[in-house]
C-alpha positions as CSV (number, residue, x, y, z in Angstrom):
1,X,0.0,0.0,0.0
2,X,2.9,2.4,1.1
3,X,4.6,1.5,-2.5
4,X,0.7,2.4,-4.1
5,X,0.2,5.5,-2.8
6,X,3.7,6.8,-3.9
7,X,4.0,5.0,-6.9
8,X,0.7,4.8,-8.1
9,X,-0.6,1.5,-9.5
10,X,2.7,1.0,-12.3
11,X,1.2,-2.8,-12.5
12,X,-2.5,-1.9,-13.2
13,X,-3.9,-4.0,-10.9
14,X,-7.0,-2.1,-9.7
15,X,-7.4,-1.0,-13.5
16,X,-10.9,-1.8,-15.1
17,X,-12.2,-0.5,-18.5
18,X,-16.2,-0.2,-18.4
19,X,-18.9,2.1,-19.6
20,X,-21.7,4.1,-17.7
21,X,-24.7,4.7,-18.9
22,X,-25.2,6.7,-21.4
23,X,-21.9,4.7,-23.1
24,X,-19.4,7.0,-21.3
25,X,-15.8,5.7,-20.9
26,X,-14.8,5.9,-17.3
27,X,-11.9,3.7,-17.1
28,X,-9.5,6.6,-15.7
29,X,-11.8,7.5,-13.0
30,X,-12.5,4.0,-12.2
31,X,-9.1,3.5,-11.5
32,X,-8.6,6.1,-10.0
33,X,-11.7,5.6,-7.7
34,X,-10.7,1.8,-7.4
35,X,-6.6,2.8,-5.7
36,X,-8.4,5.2,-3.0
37,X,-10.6,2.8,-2.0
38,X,-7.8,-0.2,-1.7
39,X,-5.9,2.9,0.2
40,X,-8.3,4.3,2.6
41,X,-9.4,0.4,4.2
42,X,-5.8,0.6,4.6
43,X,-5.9,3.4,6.2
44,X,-9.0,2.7,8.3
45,X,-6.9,-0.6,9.3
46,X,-3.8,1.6,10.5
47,X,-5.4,3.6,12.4
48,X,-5.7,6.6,10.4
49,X,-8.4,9.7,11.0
50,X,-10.5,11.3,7.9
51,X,-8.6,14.4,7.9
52,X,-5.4,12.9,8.0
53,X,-6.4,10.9,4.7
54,X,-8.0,13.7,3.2
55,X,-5.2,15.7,3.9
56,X,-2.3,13.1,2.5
57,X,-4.4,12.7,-0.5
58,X,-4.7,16.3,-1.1
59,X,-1.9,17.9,0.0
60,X,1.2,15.4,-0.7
61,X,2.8,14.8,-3.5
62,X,2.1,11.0,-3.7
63,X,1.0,9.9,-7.3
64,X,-2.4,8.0,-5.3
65,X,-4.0,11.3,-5.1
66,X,-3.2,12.8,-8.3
67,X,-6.8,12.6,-9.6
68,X,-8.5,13.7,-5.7
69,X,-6.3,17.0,-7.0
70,X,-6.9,17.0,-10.3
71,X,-10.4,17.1,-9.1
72,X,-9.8,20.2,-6.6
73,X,-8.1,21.7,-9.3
74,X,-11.1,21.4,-11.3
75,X,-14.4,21.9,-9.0
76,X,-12.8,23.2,-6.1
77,X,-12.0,21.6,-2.6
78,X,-15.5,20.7,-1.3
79,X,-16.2,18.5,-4.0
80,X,-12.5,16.9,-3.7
81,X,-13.3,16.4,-0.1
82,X,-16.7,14.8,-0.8
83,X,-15.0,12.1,-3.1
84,X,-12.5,11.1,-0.4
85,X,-15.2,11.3,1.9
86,X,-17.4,8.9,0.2
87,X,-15.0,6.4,-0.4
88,X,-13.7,6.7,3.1
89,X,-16.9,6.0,4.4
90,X,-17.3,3.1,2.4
91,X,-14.1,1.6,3.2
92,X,-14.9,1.7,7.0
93,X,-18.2,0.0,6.7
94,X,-16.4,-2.1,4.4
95,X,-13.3,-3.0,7.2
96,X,-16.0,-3.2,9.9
97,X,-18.2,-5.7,8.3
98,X,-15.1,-8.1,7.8
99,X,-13.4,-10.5,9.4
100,X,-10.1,-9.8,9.9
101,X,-7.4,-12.1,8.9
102,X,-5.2,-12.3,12.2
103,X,-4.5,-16.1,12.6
104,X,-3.4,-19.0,10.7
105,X,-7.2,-19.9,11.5
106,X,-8.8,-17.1,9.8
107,X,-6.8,-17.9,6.8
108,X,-7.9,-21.1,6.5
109,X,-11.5,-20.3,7.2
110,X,-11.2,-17.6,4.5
111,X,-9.3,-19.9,2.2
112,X,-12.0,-22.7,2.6
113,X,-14.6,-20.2,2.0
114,X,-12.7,-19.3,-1.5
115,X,-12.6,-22.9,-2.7
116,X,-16.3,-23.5,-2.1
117,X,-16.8,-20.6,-4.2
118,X,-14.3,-21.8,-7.2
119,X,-16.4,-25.6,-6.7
120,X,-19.7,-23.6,-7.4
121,X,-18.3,-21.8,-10.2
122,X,-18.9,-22.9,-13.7
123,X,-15.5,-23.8,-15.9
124,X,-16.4,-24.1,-19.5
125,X,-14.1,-25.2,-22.2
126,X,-10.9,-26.9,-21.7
127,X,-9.0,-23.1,-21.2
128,X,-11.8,-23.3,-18.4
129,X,-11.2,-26.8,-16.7
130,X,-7.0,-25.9,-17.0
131,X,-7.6,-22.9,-15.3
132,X,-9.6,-25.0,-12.4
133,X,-6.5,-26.9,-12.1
134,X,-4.3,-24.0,-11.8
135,X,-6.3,-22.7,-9.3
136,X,-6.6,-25.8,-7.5
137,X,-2.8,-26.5,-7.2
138,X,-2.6,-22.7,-6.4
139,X,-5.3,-23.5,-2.9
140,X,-2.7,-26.6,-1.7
141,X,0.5,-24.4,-2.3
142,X,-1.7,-21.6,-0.4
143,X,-2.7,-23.6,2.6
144,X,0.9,-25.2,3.2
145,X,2.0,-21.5,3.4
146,X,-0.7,-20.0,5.3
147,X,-1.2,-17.1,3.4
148,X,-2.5,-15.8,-0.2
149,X,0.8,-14.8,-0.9
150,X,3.0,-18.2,-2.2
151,X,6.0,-18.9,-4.1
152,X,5.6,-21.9,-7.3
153,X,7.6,-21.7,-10.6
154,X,5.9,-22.6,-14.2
155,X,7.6,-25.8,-14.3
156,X,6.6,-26.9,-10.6
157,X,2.9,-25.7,-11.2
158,X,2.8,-27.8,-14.7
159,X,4.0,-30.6,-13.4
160,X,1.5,-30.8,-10.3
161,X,-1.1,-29.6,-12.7
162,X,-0.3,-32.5,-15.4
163,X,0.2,-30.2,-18.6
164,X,2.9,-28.4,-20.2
165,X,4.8,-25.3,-19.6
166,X,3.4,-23.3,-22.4
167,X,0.0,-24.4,-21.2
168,X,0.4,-23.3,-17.3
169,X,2.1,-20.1,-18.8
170,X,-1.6,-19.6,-20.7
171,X,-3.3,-20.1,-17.9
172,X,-1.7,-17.7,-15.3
173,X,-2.0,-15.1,-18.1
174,X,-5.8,-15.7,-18.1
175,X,-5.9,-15.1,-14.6
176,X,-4.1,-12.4,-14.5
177,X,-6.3,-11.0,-16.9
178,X,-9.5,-11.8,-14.7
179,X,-7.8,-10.4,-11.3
180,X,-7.9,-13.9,-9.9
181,X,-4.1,-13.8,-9.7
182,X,-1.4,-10.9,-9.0
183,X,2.4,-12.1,-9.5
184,X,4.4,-10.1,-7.1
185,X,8.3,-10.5,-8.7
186,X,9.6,-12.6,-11.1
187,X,12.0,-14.8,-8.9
188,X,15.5,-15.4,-8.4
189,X,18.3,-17.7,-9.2
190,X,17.0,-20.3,-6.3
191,X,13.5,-19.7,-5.9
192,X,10.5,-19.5,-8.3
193,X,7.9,-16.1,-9.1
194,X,6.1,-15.3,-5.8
195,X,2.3,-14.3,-6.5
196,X,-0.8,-13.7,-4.8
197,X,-4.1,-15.6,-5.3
198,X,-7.2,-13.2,-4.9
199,X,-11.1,-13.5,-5.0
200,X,-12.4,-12.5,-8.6
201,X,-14.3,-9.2,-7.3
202,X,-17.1,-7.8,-9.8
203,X,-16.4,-6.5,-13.1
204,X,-18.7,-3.4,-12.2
205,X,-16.5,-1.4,-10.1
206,X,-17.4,2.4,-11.2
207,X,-18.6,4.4,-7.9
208,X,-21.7,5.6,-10.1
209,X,-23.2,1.7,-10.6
210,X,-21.4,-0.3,-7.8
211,X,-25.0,-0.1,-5.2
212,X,-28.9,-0.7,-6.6
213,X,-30.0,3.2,-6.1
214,X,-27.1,4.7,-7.9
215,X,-24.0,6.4,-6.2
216,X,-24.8,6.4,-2.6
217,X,-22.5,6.6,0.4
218,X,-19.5,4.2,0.1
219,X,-19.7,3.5,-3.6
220,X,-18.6,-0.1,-4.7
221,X,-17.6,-1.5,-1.2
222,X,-21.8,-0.8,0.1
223,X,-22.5,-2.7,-2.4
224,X,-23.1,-6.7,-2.7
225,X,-19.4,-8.1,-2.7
226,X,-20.5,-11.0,-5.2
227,X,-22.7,-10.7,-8.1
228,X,-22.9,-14.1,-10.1
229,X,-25.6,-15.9,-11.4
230,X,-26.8,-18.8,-9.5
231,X,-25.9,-22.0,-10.9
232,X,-25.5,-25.7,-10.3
233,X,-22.0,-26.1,-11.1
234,X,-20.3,-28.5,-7.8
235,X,-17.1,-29.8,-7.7
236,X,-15.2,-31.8,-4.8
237,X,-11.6,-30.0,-5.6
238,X,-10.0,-31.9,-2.7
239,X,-10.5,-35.0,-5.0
240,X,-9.3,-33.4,-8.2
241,X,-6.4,-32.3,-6.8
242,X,-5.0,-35.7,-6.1
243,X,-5.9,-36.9,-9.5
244,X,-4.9,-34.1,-11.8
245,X,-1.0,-34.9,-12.0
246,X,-1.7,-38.1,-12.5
247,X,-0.6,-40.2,-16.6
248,X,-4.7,-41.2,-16.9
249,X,-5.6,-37.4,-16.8
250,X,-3.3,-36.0,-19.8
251,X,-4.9,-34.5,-22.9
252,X,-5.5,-37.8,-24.7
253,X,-6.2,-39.7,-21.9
254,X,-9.3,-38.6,-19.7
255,X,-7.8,-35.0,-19.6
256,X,-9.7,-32.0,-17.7
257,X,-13.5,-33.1,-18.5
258,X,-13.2,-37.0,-17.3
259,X,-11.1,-35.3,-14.0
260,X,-14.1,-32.9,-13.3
261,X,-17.0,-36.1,-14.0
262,X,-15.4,-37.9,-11.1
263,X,-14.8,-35.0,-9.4
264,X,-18.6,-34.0,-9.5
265,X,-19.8,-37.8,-8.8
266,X,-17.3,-37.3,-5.6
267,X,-19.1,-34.4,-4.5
268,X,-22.6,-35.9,-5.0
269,X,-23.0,-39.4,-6.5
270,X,-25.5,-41.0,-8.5
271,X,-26.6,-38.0,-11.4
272,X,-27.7,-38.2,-14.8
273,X,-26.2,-37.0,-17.8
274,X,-28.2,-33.5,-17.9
275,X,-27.0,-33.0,-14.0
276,X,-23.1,-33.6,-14.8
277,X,-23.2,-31.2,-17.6
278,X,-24.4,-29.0,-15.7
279,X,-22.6,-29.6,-12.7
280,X,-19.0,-30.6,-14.2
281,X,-20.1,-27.7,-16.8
282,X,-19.5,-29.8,-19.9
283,X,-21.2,-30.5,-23.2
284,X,-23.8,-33.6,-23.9
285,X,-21.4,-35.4,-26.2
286,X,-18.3,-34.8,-24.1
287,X,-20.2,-36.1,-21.4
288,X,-20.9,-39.1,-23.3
289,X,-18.3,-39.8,-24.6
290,X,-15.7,-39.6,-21.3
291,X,-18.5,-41.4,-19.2
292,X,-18.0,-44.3,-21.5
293,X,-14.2,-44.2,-20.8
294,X,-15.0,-44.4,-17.2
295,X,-17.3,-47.0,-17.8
296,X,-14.7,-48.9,-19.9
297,X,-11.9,-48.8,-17.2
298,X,-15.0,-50.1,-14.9
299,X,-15.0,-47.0,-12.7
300,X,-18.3,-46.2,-13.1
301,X,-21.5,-47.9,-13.5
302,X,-24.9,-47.2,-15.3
303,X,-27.9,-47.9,-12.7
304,X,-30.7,-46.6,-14.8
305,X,-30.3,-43.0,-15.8
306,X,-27.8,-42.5,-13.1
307,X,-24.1,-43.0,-13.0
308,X,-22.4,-43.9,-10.0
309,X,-18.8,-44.4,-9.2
310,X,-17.0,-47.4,-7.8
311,X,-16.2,-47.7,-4.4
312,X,-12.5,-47.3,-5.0
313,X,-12.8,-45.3,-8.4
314,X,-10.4,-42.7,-6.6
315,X,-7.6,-45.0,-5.9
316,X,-8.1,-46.5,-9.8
317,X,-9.6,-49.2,-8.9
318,X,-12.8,-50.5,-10.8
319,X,-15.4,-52.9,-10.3
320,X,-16.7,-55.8,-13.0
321,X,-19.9,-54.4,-14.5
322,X,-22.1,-55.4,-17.6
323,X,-19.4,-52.8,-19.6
324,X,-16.6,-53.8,-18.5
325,X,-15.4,-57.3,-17.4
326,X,-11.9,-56.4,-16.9
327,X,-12.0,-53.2,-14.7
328,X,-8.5,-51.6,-14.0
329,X,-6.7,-51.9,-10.6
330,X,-4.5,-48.7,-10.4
331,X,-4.3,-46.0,-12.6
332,X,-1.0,-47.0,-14.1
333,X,-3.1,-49.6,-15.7
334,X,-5.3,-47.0,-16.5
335,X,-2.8,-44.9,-18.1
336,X,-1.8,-47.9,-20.1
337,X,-5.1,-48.6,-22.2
338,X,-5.7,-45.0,-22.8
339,X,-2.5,-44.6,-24.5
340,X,-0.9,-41.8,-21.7
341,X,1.5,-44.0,-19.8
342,X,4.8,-42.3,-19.2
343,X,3.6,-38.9,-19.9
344,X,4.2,-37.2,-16.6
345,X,7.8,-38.8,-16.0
346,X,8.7,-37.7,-19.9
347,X,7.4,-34.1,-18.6
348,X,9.2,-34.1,-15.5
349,X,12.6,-35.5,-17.2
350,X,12.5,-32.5,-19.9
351,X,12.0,-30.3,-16.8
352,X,14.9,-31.7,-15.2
353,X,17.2,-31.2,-18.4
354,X,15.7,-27.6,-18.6
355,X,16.7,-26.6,-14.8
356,X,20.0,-27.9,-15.7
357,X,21.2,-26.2,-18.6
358,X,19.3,-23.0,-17.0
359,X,21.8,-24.0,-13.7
360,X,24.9,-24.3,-16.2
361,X,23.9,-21.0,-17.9
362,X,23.4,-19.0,-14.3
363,X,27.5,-20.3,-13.6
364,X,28.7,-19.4,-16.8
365,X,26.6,-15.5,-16.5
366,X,28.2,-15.8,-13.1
367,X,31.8,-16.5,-14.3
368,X,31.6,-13.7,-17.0
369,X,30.3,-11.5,-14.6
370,X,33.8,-12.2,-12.1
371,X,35.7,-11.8,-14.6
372,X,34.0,-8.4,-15.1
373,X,34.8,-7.4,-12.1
374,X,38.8,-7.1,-12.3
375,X,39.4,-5.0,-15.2
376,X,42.8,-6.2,-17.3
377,X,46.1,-4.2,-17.0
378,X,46.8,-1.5,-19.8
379,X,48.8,-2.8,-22.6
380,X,51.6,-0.4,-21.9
381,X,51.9,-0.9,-18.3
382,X,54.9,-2.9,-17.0
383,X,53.5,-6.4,-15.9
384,X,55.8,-7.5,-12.7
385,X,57.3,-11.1,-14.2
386,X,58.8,-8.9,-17.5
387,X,60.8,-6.5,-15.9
388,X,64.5,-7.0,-13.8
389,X,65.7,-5.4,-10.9
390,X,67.2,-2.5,-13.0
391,X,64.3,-1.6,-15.6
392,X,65.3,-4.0,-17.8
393,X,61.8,-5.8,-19.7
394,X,62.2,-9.5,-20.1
395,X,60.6,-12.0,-23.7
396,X,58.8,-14.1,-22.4
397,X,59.5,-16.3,-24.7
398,X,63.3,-16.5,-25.2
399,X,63.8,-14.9,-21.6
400,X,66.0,-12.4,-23.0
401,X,66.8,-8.9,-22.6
402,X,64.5,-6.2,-25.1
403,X,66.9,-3.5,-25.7
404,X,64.0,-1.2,-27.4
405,X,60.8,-0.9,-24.1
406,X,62.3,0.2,-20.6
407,X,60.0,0.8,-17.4
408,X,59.3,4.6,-16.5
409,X,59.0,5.2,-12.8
410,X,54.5,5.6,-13.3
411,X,54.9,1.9,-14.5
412,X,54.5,2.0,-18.4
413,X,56.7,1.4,-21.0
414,X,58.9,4.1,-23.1
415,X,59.8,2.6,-26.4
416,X,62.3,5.4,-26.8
417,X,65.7,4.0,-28.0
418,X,68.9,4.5,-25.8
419,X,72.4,3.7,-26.7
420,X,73.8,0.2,-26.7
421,X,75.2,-0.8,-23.2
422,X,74.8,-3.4,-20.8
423,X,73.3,-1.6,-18.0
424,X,71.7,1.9,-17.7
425,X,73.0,5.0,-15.9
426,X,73.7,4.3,-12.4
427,X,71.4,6.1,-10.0
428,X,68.9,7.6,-12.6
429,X,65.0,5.8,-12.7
430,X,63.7,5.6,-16.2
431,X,62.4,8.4,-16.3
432,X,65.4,10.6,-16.1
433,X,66.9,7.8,-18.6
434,X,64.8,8.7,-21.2
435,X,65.9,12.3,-20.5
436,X,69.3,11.4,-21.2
437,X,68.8,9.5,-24.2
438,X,66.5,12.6,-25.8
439,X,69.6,14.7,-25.2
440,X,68.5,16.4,-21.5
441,X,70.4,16.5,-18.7
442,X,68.5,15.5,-15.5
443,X,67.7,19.0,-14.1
444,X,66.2,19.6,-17.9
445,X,68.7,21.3,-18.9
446,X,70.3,21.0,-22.6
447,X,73.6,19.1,-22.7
């Protein structure tokens, strides 16, 4: 919050693009209206009074309250003052109506409460039931770490999701998209991308529509926090989670729609084929035709118009029925007759490869970056090994004397020539040397 109110929001997370009545574009005030409402719960939450957030928004220089001043500047300070008011308002009503999150308790209440409302959402399409996965992986990683905030690289969340990388990379971009997801830094050299898993709030966020009667007190937070259609849609996540990963469930296998028909016969068994499209949300013929894989494999039977799963249909394990008189008993053997065996070791294996050459590469960046660090001697300065007690520079090759470069008394070399003896001028550095051999005495004087 701290970093949004002097920043701004540089990420565009509270950014929405809608129309008012009338077919008026109010994206810039709906952002602008959506930061100072995120900033004064905070505010309510710290402590803060009205006229201290009236007066921070006004009267600093923090990029948050650039539009509250844009809006003094405009229609003076009352009606300013009213805008802050109203959303301050609303944020306290907001704060005080809520449960705060002060335990590892509350988070899990809150986080239970968020995957009964991802079961009882509808995921159409096979974008849909990926992103179901996504989020599903995203609830266990969440609930290990006891907070929204977690840490899970693509490669990690593909494998646990049972897909590829391009296709978890898809997903989180979708999510990101729909404000179901916030990534918070891209990582480091030892640790995946941290994000934040949020609840999807309404798409209707302008202060003018957020409450039945039009723009009253509050704006968007007096206003119902979810407005979705009621549907039918019931999953049991907890056992789709520890199916998902699995060969049986690739994308030629059972893939997403088989994982969500035994998911919904988990969470109530015994429905007919107009119930589980309804309440897997799936189409009549992929209904049909996945039910008759299950029924194949022997993990679910056909009582009637119903469909009921196996006792041990989680485990793999089928039952002899009037379909199937060799039922599976694990779902390697699954995995085996749908054609999908091996297909999350082969995954894993490329992954491996992948986090080794991206290792090898990090040492090599890591090397070149050392060696960055000590910056090579100047060609003309005098390198230790090459020169004698006297000034004299050494070949290193034949480990003889050079007659033509001698060592100055600043360390570089003066290729100045010099009479032929065996040793230079007793007493004199090179400097006054070269002196001599351009014809000047040491004092500088002409000789």
């Amino acid at each position: 919050m701290h970093k949004l109110l002097v920043l701004g929001d540089q990420d565009a997370a509270y950014a929405t693009g809608n129309l008012q009545r009338g077919g008026k574009n109010t994206a810039a005030s709906d952002h602008a209206w959506a930061m100072t409402r995120a900033l004064a719960a905070d505010a309510v939450r710290a402590g803060w009074s009205r006229p201290s957030f009236l007066q921070v928004m006004l009267d600093g220089p923090y990029k948050a309250g650039q539009h509250a001043r844009a809006l003094q500047h405009r229609r003076g300070y009352d009606k300013a003052a009213a805008w802050l008011q109203r959303a301050w308002d609303g944020a306290q009503q907001y704060v005080r109506s809520t449960d705060p999150i002060s335990t590892r308790q509350d988070f899990h209440a809150a986080l239970a409460a968020f995957r009964a409302r991802i079961e009882c959402t509808p995921w159409k399409g096979i974008a849909g039931k990926t992103d179901l996965r996504n989020l599903i992986v995203r609830m266990n990683v969440c609930s290990q770490a006891g907070s929204w905030d977690h840490t899970v690289s693509e490669r990690d969340l593909a494998e646990r999701m049972g897909c590829s990388r391009t296709t978890a990379h898809n997903s989180n971009q979708r999510l990101l998209t729909t404000r179901m997801l916030r990534q918070l830094d891209n990582g480091s050299a030892t640790e995946g991308a941290r994000w934040m898993l949020i609840s999807r709030l309404s798409s209707t966020t302008s202060q003018h529509w957020s409450t039945p009667k039009g723009p009253k007190a509050g704006g968007a937070m007096s206003g119902p926090a979810v407005r979705q259609a009621d549907t039918n849609a019931s999953l049991n996540s907890m056992a789709a989670s520890g199916l998902m990963s699995l060969d049986a469930f690739a994308h030629h296998g059972l893939s997403g729609s088989g994982l969500v028909i035994l998911a919904a016969l988990a969470d109530q068994d015994g429905q007919s084929i107009t119930e589980l499209q309804t309440s897997a949300s799936i189409s009549r013929p992929t209904a049909y035709r996945q039910i008759g894989k299950l029924k194949n494999l022997g993990l679910v039977r056909h009582e009637g118009e119903l469909y009921h799963l196996s006792p041990d249909a989680l485990e793999g394990v089928g039952e002899p029925t009037q379909h199937c008189t060799d039922p599976v008993v694990s779902w390697a053997e699954a995995a085996e007759r749908l054609g999908t065996a091996g297909v999350a070791e082969r995954r894993r294996r490329h992954h491996e490869v992948q986090r080794g050459h991206w290792r090898l590469q990090q040492v090599r960046l890591a090397e070149k970056r050392r060696a960055a660090q000590f910056a090579l001697p100047h060609p003309a300065l005098a390198l230790p090994q090459h020169v004698r007690a006297k000034g004299w520079a050494i070949d290193s090759v034949s480990v003889g004397t050079i007659q033509a470069p001698y060592r100055a008394s600043d360390g570089r070399w003066l290729l100045v020539p010099r009479p032929t003896m065996r040793e230079p001028y007793d007493g004199l550095d090179a400097l006054n040397y070269s002196q001599k051999a351009a014809g000047h005495d040491v004092m500088g004087k002409n000789t």
